[in-house]
N, C-alpha and C positions, 0 to 999 in steps of 0.2 A: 240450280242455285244450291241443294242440297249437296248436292257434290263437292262443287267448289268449296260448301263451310266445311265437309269433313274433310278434305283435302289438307285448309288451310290448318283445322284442327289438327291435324297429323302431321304439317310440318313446325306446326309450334310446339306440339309436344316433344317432338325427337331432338328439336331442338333444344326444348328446356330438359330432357333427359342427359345431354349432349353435354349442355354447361354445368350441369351437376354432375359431371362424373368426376370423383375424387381419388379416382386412381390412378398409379403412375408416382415419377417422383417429386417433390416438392423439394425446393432446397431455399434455406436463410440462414441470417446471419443474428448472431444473439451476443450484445455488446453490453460490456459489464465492464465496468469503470477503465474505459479506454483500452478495453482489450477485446478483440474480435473473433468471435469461434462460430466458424460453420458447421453447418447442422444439416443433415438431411433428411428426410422421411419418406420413406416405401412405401405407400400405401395396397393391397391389393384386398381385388375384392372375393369371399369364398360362401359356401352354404350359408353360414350364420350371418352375415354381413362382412366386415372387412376384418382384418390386419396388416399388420406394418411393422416393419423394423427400422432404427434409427442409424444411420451413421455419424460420425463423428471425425470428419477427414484431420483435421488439426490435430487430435489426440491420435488417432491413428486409430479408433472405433469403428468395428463395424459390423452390422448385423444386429444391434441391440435390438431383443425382445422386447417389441411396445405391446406391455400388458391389456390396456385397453383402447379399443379401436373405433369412436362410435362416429357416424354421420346421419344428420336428420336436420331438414329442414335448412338447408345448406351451412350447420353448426357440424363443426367438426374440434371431436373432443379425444385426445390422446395420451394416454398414461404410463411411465416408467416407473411400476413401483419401489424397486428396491433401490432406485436412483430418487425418488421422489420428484420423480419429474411428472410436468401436467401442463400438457399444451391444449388451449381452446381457442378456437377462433371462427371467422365466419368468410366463407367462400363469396367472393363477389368480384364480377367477372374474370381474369386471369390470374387473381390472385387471393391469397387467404390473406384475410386481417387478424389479428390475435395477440396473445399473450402469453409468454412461456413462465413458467412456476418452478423452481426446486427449492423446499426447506422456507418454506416461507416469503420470498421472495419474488417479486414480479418484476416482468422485463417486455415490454414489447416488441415483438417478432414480428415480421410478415414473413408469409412462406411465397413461393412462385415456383412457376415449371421451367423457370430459365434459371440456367448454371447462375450462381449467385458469385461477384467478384467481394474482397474485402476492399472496404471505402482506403484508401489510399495517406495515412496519414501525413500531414505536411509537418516536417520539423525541421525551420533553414539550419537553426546553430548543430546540430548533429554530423559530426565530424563523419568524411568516409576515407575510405582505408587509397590508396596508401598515404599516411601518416607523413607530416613533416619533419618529425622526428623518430625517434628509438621505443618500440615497444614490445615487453620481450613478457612472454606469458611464465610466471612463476609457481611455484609452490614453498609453501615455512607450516615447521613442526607448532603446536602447544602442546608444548614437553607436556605441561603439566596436567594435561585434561587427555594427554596422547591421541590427538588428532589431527591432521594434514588439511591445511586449509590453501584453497587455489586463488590466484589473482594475476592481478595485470601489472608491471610496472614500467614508467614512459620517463623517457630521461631526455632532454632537450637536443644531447647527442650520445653516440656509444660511448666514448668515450669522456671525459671530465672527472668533476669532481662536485656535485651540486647539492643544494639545499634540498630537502624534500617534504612532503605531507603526506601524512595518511588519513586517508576518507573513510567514514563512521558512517556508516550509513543509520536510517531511523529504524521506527519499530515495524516489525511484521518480516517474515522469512524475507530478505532482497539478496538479489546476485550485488558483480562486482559495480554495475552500471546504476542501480542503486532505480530497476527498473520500475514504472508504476506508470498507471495511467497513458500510456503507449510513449513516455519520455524518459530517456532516460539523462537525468542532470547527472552523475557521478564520471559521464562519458565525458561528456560539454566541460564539466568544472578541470575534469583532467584535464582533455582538449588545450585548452585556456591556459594552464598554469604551466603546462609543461613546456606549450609555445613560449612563456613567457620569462623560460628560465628555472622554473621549478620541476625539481624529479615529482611525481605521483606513483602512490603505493593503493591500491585498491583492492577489493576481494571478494568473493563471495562468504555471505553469513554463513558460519555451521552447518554443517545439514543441507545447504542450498546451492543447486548447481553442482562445481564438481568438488565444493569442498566436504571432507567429512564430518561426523558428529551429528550431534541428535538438539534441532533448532528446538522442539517441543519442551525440554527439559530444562533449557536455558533463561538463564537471566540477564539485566544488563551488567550485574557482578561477572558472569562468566564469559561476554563480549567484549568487558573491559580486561579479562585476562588474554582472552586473542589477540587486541590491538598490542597489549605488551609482548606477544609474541611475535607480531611484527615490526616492533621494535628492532626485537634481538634479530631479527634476520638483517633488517636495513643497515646493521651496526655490521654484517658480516662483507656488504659491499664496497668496494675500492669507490664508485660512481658518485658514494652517500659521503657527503660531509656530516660526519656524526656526530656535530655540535650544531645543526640548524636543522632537526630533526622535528616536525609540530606535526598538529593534529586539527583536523578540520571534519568534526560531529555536526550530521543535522537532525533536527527533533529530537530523538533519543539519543542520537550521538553526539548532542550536546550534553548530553548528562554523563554519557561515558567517560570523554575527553578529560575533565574536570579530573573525574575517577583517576585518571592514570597516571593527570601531569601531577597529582596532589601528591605521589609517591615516588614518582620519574624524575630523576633529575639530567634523563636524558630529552625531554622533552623541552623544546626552544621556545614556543609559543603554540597556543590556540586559538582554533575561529569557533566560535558558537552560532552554528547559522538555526536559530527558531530553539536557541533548547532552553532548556527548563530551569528557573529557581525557584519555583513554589512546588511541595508536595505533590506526588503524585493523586491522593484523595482529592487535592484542592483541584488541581488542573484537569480532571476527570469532570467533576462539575460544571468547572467554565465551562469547557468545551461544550457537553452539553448543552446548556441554558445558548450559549451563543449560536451553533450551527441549526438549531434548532429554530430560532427565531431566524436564522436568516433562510430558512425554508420555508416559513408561513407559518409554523404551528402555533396556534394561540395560547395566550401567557395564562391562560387557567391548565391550559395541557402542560405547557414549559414546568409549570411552576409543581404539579404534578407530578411529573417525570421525575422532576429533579428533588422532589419530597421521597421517592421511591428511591433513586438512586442515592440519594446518601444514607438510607436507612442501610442498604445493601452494602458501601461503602465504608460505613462504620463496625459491620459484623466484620468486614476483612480486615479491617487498620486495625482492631483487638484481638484476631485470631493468632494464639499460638500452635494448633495443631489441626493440619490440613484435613481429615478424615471429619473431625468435629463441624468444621469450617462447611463444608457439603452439609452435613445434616442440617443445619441450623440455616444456611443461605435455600435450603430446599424446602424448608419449612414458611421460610419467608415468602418465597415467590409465590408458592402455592396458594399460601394467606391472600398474598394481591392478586391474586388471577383466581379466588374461588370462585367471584360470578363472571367469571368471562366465558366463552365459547368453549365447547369439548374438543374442537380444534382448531391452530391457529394457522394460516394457512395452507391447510391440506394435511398438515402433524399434527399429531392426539398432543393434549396439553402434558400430558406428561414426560413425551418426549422430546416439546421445546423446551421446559423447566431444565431436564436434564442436560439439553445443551448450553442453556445462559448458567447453570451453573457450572458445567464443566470449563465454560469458557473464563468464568469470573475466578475459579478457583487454579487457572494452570500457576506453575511455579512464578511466569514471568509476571503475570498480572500481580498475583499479591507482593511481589519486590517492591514492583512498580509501583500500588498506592501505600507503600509503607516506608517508602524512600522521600528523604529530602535531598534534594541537591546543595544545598546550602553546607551542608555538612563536609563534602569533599572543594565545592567552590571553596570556603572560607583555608581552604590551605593550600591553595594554587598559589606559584610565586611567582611564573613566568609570565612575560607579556597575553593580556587577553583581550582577543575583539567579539563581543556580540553583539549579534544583526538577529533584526525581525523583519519582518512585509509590516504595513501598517493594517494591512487588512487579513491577517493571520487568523483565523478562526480556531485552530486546532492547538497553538500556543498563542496566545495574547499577549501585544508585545510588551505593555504598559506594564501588568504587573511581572509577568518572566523577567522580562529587562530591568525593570526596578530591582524584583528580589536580587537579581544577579550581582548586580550593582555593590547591591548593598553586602554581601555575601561576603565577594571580593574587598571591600572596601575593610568589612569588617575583620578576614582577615590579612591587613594590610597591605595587601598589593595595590600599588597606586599607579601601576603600569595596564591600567583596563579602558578601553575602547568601545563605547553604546553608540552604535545607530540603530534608527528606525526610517526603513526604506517606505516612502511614502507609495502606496498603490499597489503592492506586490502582495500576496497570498503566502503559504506556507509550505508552498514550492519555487518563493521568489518569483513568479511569472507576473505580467503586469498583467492587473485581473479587476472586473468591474465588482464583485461583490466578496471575492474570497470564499466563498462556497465551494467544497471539494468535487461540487456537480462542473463548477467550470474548467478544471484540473484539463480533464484529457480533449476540450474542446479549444484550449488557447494552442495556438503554435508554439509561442514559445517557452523556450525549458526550463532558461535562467534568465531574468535580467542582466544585459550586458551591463549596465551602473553600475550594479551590483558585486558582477561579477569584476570586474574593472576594480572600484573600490576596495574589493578584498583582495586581491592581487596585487594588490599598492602596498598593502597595511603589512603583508606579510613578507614583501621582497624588502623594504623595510626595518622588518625585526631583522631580518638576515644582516641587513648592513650594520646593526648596530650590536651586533650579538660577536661573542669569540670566534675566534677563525678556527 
């Protein structure tokens, strides 16, 4: 009987030695706002206990140095520091449970010793190649900033003579497809218009993909000089009828547009898909107090946050000179974060400080809350359509739409078109709450209504515009 217990004792051990063994490779997938990157980890075991190096097959990484290496009590905790990266999680049976960390930021991983596939996005409206029309990859000069910006332009055939638009994409570095959250609508919208008889002119932003210049230094003043240099090119082609020449801005490129046609008198009409007529300070707030609430934060935090945020808000809508502008917004955070934690997660307070203020002070942000749209709308004289989602959290259609309205009205264009697309988000998708959490989970990229609807409004202006 003795025998038999040590027996059994010996094979449960070897066994539970067996399933705690943490070495070998693990591989997952860490997904951040509809974008999927695989990851892998090395574990091996040596005198001290273990290390591990990471790879990064998507970036082309590999061999990263994981600083720290620890396993105990089947927690397994791993650390990149000069990446700030910090994976912890708990081993149970063939796979690890966990959470991966950089800069603050938390993401839930699992790891596993099976090759990890990426989930497979479904996106039906996403056109594939070959095309049913003409699409021919370009390049145009901005003389005036001297740099080469790259794009795509689709003409319904090679040859003609057609209407065309040019697409604006929003804020934040995007290529020419205007990519986010694993869709890209600027593909779709093209797709669409060009089937439909409309030439499209697209691009990548400054600095992104393969055009040049420097995206960090820029504003939407200096986005709105691009688009005018896409002008001058479309005016260089036989294809372009360069009297139905518009512009179709979404989010910030709705603010752009406005910018260009106000001084253009090459410009035939505009779509304003989600952009802006209320102050960039203003619209900063909204959004806020909105997205915020549709996440579950309580209205004594909301109401918090956004006591904070305008205090921070109003040091930049005053500031004349950027260097001051850091001290003063540096002196502020630090005021609000005196009794908080020495670190916020996993960064010494001093050097998240330093990030929200780098962040808050780049060129483009202070444009941004120190700009009114209303300023360049109120001298648009060409035809204008803008469109909201009704459930647009990131511009709100009720006051955007209004101010716009009003904007144009005020300065006498009476050639302006408001709707408000009932159920769509601020990527046009047909979406139950408009939270940018539902972004990369809906299939679709653009509502077809929508899309539909603005493809009417604009073949349209063409027919009623000079030949």
């Amino acid at each position: 009987m003795k025998k038999l217990i040590l027996i059994l004792l010996t094979v449960f051990t070897s066994l539970t030695i067996y399933s705690q063994d943490i070495t070998g490779q693990w591989n997952g997938i860490l997904k951040v706002q509809g974008i999927q990157l695989r990851l892998v980890f090395n574990i091996t075991k040596n005198e001290n206990g273990f290390s591990a190096t990471m790879d990064s097959p998507d970036q082309g990484a590999k061999g990263i140095p994981v600083t720290t290496t620890a396993f105990e009590n089947s927690k397994l905790k791993l650390e990149v520091a000069n990446a700030r990266i910090e994976y912890n999680g708990e081993l149970k049976e063939k796979a690890i449970i966990g959470t991966f960390m950089q800069n603050g930021q938390s993401f839930p991983m699992d790891l596993s010793r099976e090759k990890t596939e990426k989930k497979v996005l479904v996106r039906p409206q996403e056109p594939s190649k070959p095309y049913s029309y003409y699409s021919e990859e370009i390049n145009f000069e901005n003389k005036k900033d001297k740099i080469v910006l790259a794009g795509t332009l689709t003409l319904p055939k090679k040859g003609g003579n057609y209407p065309v638009v040019i697409l604006i994409s929003g804020s934040g570095p995007q290529n020419r497809d205007e990519e986010l959250m694993g869709h890209k609508p600027f593909l779709v919208i093209s797709d669409y218009f060009t089937k439909n008889g409309i030439a499209v002119l697209r691009y990548d932003d400054r600095g992104v993909a393969q055009s040049k210049g420097d995206f960090k230094t820029a504003t939407s003043l200096d986005f709105a000089s691009d688009v005018e240099s896409a002008i001058a090119y479309l005016k260089t082609r036989k294809e372009i009828n360069k009297n139905k020449i518009g512009l179709v801005g979404h989010s910030e490129g709705g603010i752009i547009a406005p910018m260009v046609a106000s001084k253009s008198k090459d410009v035939n009409c505009i779509v304003l898909l989600a952009g802006t007529g209320i102050p960039g300070d203003q619209l900063l707030l909204l959004q806020q107090e909105l997205m915020s609430r549709a996440s579950g934060v309580s209205e004594v935090d909301i109401q918090n946050s956004i006591a904070s945020m305008k205090r921070a808000v109003g040091i930049i809508s005053k500031s004349t000179n950027s260097e001051q502008l850091k001290i003063e917004l540096t002196e502020y955070i630090k005021a609000a974060n005196s009794k908080g934690p020495e670190e916020i997660g996993k960064i010494s307070k001093d050097d998240y400080i330093k990030s929200q203020v780098d962040q808050m002070t780049s060129p483009w942000n202070q444009y941004f809350i120190k700009y009114n749209p209303a300023t360049a709308l109120e001298k648009v004289k060409c035809p204008v359509l803008a469109v909201n989602g009704e459930k647009d959290l990131q511009v709100p259609p009720k006051e955007n739409l209004t101010a716009i309205k009003n904007a144009l009205e005020k300065g006498g264009n009476k050639k302006v078109t408001i709707k408000e697309f009932p159920n769509l988000n601020h990527l046009f998708q047909e979406c139950k709450t408009g939270s940018p959490n539902e972004y990369a989970e809906i299939e679709q990229t653009f509502s077809p209504t929508a899309l539909d609807e603005i493809t009417k409004w604009i073949l349209n202006q063409n027919k009623n515009s000079r030949q």
